[in-house]
N, C-alpha and C positions, 0 to 999 in steps of 0.2 A: 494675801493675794487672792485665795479663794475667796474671800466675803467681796472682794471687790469686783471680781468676776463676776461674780452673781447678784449685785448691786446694779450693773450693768445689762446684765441679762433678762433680771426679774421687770426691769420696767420696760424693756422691749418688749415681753410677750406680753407685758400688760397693755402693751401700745396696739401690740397684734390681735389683741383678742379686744381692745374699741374698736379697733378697725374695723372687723370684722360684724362685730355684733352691731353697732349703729347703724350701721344702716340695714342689716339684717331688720332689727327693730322696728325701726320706721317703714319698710315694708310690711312687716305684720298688721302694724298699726293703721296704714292704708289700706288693707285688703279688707281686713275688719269693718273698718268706717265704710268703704266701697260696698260691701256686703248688707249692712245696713241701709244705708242709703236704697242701695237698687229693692231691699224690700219695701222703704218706706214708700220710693216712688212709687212700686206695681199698684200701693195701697191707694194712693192720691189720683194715681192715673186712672184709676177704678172710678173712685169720685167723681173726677173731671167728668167722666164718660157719660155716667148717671147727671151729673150737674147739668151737662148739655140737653138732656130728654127731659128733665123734669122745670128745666126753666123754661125750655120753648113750649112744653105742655102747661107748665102752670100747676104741675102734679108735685108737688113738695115733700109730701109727709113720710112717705116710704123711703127716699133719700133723709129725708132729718132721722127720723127713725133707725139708719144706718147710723151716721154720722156718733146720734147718741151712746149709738151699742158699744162702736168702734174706742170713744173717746173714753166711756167707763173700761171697757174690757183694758183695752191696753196703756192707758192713763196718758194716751197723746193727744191736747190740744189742737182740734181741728177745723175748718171753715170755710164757707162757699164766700168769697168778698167780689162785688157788685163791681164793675167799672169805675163806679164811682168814691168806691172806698170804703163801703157799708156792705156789713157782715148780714149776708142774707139768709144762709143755714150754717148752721154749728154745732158739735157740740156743748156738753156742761158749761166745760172750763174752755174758754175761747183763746185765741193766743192773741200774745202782746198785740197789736199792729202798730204800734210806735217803733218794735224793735227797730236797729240798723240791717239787719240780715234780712228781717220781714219784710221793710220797706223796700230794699231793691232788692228783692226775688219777687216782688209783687210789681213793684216796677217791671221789670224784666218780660213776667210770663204778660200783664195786661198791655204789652206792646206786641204780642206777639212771640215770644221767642222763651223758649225754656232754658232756665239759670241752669249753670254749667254743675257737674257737681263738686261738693264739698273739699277744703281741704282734710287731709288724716287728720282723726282727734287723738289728741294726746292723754293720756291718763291726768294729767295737772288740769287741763281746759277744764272749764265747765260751761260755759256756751252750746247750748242744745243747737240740733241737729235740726234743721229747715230747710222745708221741700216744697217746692211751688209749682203746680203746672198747670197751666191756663187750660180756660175752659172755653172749647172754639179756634176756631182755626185763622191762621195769617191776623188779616182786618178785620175779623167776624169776632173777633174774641170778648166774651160780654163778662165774662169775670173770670177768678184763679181760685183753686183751690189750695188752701196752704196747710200744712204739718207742722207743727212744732216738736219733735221729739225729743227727749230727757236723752241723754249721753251716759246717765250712770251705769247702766249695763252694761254698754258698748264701751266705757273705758274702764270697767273693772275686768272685762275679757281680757281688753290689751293688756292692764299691766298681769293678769294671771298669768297668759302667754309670756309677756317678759319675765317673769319670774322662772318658769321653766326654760327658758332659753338660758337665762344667768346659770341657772342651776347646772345644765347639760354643758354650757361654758366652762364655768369655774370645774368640773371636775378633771375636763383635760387636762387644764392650766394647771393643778394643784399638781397634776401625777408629772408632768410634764416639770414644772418646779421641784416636785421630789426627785427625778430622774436626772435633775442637773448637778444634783450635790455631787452625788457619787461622781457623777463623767466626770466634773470638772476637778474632781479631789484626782482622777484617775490622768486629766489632761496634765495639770500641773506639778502632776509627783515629778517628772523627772526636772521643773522649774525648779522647785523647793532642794530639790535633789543637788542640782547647779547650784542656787544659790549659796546652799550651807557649804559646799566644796571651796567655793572662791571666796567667803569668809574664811575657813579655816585656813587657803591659801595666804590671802591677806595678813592670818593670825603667825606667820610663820611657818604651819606643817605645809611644807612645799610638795609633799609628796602625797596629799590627797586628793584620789580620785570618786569618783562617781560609782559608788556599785551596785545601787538597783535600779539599773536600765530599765525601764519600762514607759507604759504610755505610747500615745502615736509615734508612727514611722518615722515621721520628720524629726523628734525629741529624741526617741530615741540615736536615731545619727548624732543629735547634736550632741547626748550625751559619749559616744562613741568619738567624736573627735574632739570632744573633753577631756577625754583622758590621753587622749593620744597628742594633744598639743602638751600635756602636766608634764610627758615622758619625755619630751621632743625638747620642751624650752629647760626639764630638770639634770638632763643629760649636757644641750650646750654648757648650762652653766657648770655644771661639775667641768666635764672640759675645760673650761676657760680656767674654775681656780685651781686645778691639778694640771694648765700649762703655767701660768702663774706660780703655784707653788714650786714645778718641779725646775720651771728656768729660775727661780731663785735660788734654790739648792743647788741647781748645777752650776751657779755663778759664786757660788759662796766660795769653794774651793780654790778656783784660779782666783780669785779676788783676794783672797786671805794667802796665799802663795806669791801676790803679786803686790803687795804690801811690805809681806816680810820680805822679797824681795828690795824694792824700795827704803826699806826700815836699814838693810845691812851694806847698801849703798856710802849708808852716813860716813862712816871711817876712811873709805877712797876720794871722798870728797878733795878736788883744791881747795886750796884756801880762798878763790875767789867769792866774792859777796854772790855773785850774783849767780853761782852755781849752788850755793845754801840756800838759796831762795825761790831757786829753781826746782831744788831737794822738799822745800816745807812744800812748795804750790803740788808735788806731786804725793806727797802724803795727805794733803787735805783732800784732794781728790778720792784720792782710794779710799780714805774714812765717808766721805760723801757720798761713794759707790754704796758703801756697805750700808749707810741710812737709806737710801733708796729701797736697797735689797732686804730690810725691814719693815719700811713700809707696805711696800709690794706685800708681800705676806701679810703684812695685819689687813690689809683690803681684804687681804680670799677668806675671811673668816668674820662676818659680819652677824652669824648668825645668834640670834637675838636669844640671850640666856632669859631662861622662865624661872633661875634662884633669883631672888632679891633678899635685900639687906637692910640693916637701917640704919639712914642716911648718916646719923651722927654717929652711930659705929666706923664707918667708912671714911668719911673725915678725919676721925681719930685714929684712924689706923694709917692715914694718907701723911698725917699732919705731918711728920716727922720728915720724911722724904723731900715736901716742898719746903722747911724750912731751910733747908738744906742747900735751896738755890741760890744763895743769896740774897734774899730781899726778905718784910717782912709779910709772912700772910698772917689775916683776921679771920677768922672762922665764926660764923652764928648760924646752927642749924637746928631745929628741933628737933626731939626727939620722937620714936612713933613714924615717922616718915617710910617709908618704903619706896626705892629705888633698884631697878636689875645689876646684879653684880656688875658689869659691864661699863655701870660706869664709873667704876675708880680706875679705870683706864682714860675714861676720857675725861677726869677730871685732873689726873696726871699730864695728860698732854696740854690741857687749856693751861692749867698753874705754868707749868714749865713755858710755854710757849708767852703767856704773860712779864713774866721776868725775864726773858731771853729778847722779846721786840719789843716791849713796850717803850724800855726807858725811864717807868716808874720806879716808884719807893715800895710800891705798898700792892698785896692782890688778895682783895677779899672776897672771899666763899660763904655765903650766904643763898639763906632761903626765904621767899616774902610769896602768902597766898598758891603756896605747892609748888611755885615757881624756883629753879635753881641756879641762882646768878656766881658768873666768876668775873668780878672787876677791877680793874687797874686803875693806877692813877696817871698812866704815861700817854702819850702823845695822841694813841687812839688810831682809826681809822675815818677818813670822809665817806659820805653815804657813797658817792659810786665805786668807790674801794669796798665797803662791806657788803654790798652787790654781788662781790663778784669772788669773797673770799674765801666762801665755799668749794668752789671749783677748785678739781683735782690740779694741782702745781701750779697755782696760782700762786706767784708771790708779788708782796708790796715793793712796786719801786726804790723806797726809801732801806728795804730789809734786802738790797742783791746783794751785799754785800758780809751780809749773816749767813754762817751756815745754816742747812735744812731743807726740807724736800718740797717743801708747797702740797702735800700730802696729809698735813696731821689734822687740819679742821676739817676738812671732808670725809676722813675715815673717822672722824668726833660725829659728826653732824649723822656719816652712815651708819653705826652704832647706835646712834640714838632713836633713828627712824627707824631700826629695824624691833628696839626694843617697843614700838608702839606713840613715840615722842617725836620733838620735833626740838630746831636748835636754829636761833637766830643772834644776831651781831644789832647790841645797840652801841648808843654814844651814852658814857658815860658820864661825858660834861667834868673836867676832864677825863679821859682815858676810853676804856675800850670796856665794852658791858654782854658776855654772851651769855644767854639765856636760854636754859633747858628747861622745856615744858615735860613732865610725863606723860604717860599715856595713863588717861582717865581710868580708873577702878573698875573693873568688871565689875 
């Protein structure tokens, strides 16, 4: 959860800090190029000046004389160009005048009108810097002076300046990135805190809570009414199975009193049929009572044993008991297998409950792929029947007239889910096929 946090996090300040800095950038980068420019102009504008008195005098030499100094001293291609297109004074090294930039800023100023200036040079550009200002005014304008200047200086400044900008960035950024480990290790302690609680809740310890509350206000509470819901929902349920438990205790006594009541009935009996029938229907009942009041009790105790056994021990120890119900069972289980005690209980009710509804010959226990099958060879269930077979006293249509509580696969199924497993009903083709999954190996 931390790495993700900050998976999150680290590329938004990285998005904050382009934000930020690009266009910071590019205004350096324009102030820079603007800075230049207006020196090159002062330079040019000087020229023009000079250009104008010594054309209309015819005095040249003191202007070329400039021109030459200017162009050696500071290595910028410079020139007087004629109305007509012809370079009248210059410099050594004269500039292009094919360029695209030269040609319309030569256009521009020999119309009258001084070219606008420059866009920002970028450290990548290499395209020099050209400055044009006519020489003469509005209609009078008889030539322009033009500059060509080299850009490698002016864009080695810019990226120097970027580089120190990056620099005085990135270190915020980095401290700023260091200072989020901790917070966020400090935000989310009481998450990790949560989460491992409601695993080990999930794992069966219903009784743990949260105990190092810390972190924001807000986590905090939440942890505070994380434990206060563990104690609230651990408390209902103890009440539920200790009213559960204790009304089946308190029923057991008048139910067993009222039996053997019923039981010493038999001898007063008339001889009519239909008072002996009347006598059996009221003892199946109070034995009926009494499986209820068994089940009831195996519900309030679902909780999930952490012994386990192995599985072919447990068969062999079971074997004997189901043979016992009549019919025959097959047994194939391997050994090594590890299973929660818990369930030779409910491998006891699925066997029994096999031979009692099925209607088969035959219920084989077997294991295929860690999978735990118990199946029959007898009539089975339809799929919306096994739907619904789980659910507490649920019985099959075709079995009202079998004793039983409609209880014993649900409290199978909740054993099994509570050991970490899960328990489903296929079709056997013929018969009836339940299948217990464990719960995956730590």
């Amino acid at each position: 959860m931390l790495r993700r946090l900050l998976l999150v996090l680290i590329p938004l300040l990285l998005l904050l800090a382009a934000a930020l800095g690009v266009p910071l950038a590019n205004a350096v980068a324009e102030r820079e190029t603007q800075t230049t420019y207006l020196d090159r102009l002062a330079d040019v504008s000087r020229f023009a000046s000079l250009a104008e008195t010594a054309l209309t005098s015819e005095r040249t030499e003191a202007l070329q004389d400039e021109l030459t100094r200017y162009g050696q001293l500071y290595g910028i291609p410079v020139a007087v160009v004629a109305a007509g297109g012809d370079v009248v004074l210059g410099s050594a090294q004269r500039p292009d005048l094919k360029d695209p930039a030269v040609v319309a800023g030569l256009s521009a100023a020999l119309s009258g009108y001084r070219p606008g200036p420059p866009d920002a040079v970028m450290p990548w550009e290499t395209s020099p810097l050209v400055v044009v200002e006519p020489v003469g005014r509005d209609s009078e304008v008889v030539a322009a002076v033009v500059a060509v200047s080299p850009t490698d200086r002016l864009r080695a400044d810019i990226l120097s300046q970027w580089g120190w900008l990056a620099v005085l960035g990135v270190l915020p950024l980095l401290a700023v990135i260091a200072a989020a480990w901790p917070i966020s290790r400090w935000i989310l302690r009481p998450i990790r805190r949560l989460d491992e609680a409601t695993a080990a809740i999930a794992g069966g310890l219903v009784d743990t809570h949260v105990d190092d509350v810390s972190g924001p206000p807000e986590l905090r509470r939440l942890s505070t009414s994380f434990n206060t819901m563990v104690d609230v929902v651990n408390t209902a349920m103890r009440r539920q199975r200790d009213f559960v438990a204790d009304a089946s205790h308190q029923l057991r006594n008048p139910l067993a009193s009222l039996r053997l009541a019923v039981d010493n009935l038999e001898p007063h009996l008339p001889g009519e049929e239909f008072a002996r029938e009347a006598h059996q229907i009221a003892v199946e009942e109070a034995q009926e009572m009494g499986n209820v009041l068994d089940a009831l009790l195996a519900a309030t105790r679902l909780d999930a044993a952490a012994e386990t056994v192995d599985l072919a021990l447990l068969v062999s120890a079971h074997l004997p008991k189901w043979q016992a119900l009549g019919v025959a069972v097959e047994t194939d289980v391997p050994a090594g297998q590890r299973v929660p005690v818990s369930y030779g209980s409910v491998l006891d009710e699925l066997v029994a409950n096999a031979a009692r509804l099925s209607g088969g010959t035959t219920v084989r226990v077997f294991s295929v792929d860690g999978e735990l099958h118990v199946a029959d060879n007898g009539a089975g269930l339809s799929e919306s029947d096994r739907a619904l077979a789980l659910g507490r006293f649920w019985r099959s249509p075709k079995h009202q007239n079998i004793s039983g509580t409609g209880l014993g696969l649900a409290i199978c199924a909740d054993l099994v889910a509570a050991a970490g497993g899960s328990l489903r009903l296929d079709d056997a083709n013929p018969g009836l096929d339940v299948v217990i999954t464990p719960a995956s190996p730590a």
